[in-house]
N, C-alpha and C positions, 0 to 999 in steps of 0.2 A: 944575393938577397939573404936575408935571416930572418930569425923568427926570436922569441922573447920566450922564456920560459914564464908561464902562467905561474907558477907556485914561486921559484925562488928569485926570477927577474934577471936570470943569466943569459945574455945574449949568445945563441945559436946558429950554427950554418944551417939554410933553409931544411937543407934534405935532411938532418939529422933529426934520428926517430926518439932519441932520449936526451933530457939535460945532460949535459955533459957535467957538471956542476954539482944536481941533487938526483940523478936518473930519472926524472917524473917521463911518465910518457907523452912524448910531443904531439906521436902521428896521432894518438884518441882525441887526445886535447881542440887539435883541428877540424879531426870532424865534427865534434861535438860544437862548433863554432860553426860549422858550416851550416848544417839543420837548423840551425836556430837564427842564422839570418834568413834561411828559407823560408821557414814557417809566419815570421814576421812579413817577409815581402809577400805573401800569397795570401795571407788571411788579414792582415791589419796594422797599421804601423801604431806604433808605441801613441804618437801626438794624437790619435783617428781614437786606439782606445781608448785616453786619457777622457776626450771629447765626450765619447757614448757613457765612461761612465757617471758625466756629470749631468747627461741628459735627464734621467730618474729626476735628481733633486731638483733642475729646475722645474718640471709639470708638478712637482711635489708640491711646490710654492706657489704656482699656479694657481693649482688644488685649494691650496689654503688660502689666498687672497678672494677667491670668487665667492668661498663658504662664508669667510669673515662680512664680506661687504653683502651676500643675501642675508644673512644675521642679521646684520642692520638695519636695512631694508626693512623685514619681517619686526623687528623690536618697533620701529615706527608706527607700522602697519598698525602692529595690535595696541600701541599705544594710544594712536589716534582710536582705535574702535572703544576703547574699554576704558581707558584713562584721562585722555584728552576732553571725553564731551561732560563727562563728570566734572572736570578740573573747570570747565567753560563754563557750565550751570552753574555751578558754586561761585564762578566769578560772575556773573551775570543777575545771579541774583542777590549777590554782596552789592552790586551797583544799584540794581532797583531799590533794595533796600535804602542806601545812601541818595536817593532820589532823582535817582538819571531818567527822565521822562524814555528816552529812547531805551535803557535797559529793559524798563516797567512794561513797553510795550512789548518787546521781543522777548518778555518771556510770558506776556499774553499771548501772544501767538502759538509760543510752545505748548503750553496750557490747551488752548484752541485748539491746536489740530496734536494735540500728543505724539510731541517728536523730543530728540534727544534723551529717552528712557520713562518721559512722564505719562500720566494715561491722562485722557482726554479729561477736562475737568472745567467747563464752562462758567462756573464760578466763580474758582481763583482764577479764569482770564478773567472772569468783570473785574474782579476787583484793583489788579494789577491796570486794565484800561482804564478804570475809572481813574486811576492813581494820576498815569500819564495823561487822561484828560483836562483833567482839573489844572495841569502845567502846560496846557496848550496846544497839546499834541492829537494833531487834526488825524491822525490815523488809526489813532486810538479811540478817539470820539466816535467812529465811522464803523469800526469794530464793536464797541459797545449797543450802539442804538442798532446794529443788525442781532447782536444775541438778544437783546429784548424783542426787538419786531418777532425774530423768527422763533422768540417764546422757548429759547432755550434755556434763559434766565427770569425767573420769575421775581417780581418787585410790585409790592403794595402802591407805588405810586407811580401813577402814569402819567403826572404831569412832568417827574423827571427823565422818564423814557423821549416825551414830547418835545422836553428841555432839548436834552442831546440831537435827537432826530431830525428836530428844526435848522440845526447849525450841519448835520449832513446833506441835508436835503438841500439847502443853500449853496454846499459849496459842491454839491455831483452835477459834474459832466456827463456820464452816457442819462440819456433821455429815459431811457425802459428803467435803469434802476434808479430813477425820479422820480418815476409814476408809480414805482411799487413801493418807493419809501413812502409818499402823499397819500396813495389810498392805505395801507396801513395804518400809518397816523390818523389817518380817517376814520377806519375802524375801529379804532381805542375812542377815538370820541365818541363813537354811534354806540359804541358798548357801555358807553356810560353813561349813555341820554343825553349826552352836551350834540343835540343839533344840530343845532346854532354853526360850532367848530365842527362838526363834523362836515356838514356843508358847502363849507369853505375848502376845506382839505381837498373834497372830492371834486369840486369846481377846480381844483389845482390842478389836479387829476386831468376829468377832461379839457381843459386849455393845455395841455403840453400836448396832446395827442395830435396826430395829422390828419389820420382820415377820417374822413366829414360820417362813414360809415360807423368807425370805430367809437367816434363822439356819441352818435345816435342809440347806437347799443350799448354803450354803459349808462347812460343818463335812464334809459329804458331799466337796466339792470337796479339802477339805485332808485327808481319811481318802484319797482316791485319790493326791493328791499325795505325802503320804508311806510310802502304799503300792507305791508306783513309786519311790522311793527305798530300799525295800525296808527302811522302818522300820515295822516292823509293830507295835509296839506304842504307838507315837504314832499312827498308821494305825487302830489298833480305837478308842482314845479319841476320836478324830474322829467314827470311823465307831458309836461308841458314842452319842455329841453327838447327834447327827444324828439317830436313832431316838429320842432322849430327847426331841424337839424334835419328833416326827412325819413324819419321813421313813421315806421308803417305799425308794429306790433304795439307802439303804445298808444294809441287811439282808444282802443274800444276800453281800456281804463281811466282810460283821461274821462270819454265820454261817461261812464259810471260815478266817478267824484263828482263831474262838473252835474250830472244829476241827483246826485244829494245832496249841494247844494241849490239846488232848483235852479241851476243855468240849465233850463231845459232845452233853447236852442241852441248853445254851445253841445249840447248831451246831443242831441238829434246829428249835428252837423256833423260833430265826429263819430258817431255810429256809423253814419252812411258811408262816410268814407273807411271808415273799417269795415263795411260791407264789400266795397268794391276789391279792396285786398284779398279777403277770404271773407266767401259765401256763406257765414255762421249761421244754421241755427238758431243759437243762442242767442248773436246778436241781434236778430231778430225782433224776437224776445222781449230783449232789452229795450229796441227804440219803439215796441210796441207800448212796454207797462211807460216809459218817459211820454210818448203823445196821451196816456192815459190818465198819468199825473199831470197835463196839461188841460185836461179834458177835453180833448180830441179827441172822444172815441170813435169819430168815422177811423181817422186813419189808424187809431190800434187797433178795433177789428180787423183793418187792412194787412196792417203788420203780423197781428197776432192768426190769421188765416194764412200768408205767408209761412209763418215759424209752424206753424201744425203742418201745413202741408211738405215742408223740409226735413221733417221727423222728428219735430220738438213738442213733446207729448207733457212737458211741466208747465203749459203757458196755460191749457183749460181753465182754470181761477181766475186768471187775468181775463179771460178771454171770455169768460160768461159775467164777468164786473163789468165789463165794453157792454156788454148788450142787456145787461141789466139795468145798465145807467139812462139808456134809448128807451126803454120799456117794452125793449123784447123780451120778456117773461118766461115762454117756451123756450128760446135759442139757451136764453141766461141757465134756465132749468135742468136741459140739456147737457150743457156743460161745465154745471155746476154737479151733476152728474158725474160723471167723467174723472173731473178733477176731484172729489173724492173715493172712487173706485180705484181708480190709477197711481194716482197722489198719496191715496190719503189724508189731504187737506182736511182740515179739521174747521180751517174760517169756510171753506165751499162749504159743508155741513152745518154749518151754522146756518149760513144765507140762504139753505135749503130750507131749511126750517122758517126761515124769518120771510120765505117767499111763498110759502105753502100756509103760511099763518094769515097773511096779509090776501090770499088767496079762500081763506076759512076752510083751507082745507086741513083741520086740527089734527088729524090722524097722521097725516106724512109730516105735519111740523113735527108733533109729538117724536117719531121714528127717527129725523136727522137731528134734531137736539139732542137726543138719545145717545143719537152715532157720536156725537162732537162733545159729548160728556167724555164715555169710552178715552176721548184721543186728546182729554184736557183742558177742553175747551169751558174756561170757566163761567162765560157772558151765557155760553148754551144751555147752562145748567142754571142760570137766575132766569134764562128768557122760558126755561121747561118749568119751574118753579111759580111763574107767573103763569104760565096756563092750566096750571092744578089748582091756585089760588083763585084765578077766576072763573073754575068748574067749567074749561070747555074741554077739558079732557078728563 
């Protein structure tokens, strides 16, 4: 065998310790060849460390591919939060403006419930749904007539609120937001004195309803309502409804109109039957002084001893009128008593006077004309004027 001189490349016999050529030393030379393939075979080959040192760079790249693409991500992100819905409005409302009924609305909407940055502003949604109304855009119409009903846009004319709400109410499907459009609309007429349409509206009203109970209590509700507006004969038609439909609670009002009109027995018939509902006092009372504007006063003393004896202490007046009218004198006197002690009636003081006169008993007339001067009674003071005039007092 041989060996190669490392430095000057002169082929040597194995065992020889120096070049024979340039004397380098051969035996160092070897072992330092030796160690160094050792080290290599036990810790790493040259191709293994090549590999680990290229590991680093690629997690490097790694590294920077996942930053790069959350980068993006995130640019999107706050694009869309901050940039995007700006850049949206300004297009949106470049189109409402250019007259796209469907832009005009959706940015009534925006407007409406203040989204996309704007604040809430009930206004500019009317005006923006008025926009797309007027182009036929039924969802705009629908939105408009609910900020008027629900009076969050104010407008001098409510026959153009009526205008709109007519063409919503027309085309709604759920039944409850039918009935709450109608009797609103209802309500803008009744507020403006138009009856008439109000009427109607509320007749809308009760025909969509179902239950025959639910009918009977609002018809009841709108006979009070326009009884407190002191429209009394749209007031008994309600209150007429309402018993035709099985209520109970509008009787004893029905019975009150229909006796000022002097339907006395319409007045009588439905008292009693609002007697048997609830055991009133009052209406006691009531179907007492009607038999009394009948001149019946058997059965309105009947009545009127009934209503005292249930605890109704304002019918005395009424109740000594009944028996003043029979020519009980005493009973009358009585309680013509009564009813100005209690009352303070000022016509009982009157008729006290005018029964103690007619009696010549001039001293107790004199004292209750007196009393019913006091309490304004103006007839009491020419009927006390006439007994100074004719010196019986």
């Amino acid at each position: 065998m041989s060996q190669f001189c490392p430095k000057c490349g002169t082929k040597n016999i194995d065992e020889a310790k120096f070049c024979k050529n340039c004397g380098f030393n051969l035996l160092e030379a070897s072992n330092e060849l030796k160690k160094t393939n050792t080290y290599r075979t036990n810790e790493q080959s040259p191709s293994s460390l090549a590999a680990e040192q290229t590991k680093p760079d690629k997690e490097a790249d790694a590294f920077i591919y996942i930053a790069l693409v959350a980068g993006i991500f995130l640019f999107v992100i706050l694009w869309s939060i901050i940039e995007y819905p700006e850049y949206k409005l300004k297009s949106l409302k470049q189109d409402a403006e250019n007259g796209n009924n469907i832009a005009q609305y959706d940015l009534g909407m925006l407007y409406e419930k203040g989204e996309q940055g704007l604040s809430i502003d009930y206004a500019e949604a009317a005006i923006w749904f008025k926009k797309a109304a007027e182009d036929g855009h039924e969802k705009a119409t629908d939105e408009l007539c609910f900020l008027y009903l629900d009076k969050k846009v104010q407008t001098p004319n409510n026959a153009e609120i009526v205008d709109y709400c007519n063409d919503t109410y027309s085309s709604a499907n759920d039944l409850k937001r039918k009935q709450e459009i109608a009797e609103k609309i209802a309500d803008i007429y009744f507020n403006d004195a138009n009856f008439k349409n109000s009427k109607i509206w509320y007749q809308n009203v009760l025909e969509s309803m179902t239950s025959q109970s639910s009918k009977s209590n609002f018809a009841n509700k709108l006979g009070d309502k326009y009884f407190d507006n002191k429209n009394f004969k749209t007031s008994e038609y309600w209150y007429q409804k309402s018993v035709d439909l099985g209520g109970e609670d509008a009787k004893f009002r029905l019975a009150y109109l229909l006796s000022e009109r002097k339907q006395y027995n319409l007045a009588i018939k439905y008292y009693k039957e609002s007697l048997k509902f609830n055991n009133w006092e009052g209406t006691m009372g009531k179907l007492a002084g009607v038999y009394s504007d009948k001149k019946d006063y058997k059965n309105a003393i009947l009545w009127y001893e009934k209503a005292v004896n249930n605890g109704n202490k304002d019918v005395y007046f009424g109740y000594g009128y009944a028996y003043d009218m029979i020519g009980n004198t005493t009973k009358a006197i009585e309680l013509y008593k009564k009813s100005a002690l209690f009352d303070k009636e000022s016509a009982a003081m009157y008729n006290l006077g005018i029964t103690y006169k007619n009696l010549q008993d001039y001293q107790n007339a004199e004292y209750w004309y007196k009393e019913a001067v006091k309490h304004g009674d103006k007839d009491a003071n020419k009927a006390l004027q006439n007994l100074i005039s004719q010196g019986l007092i």
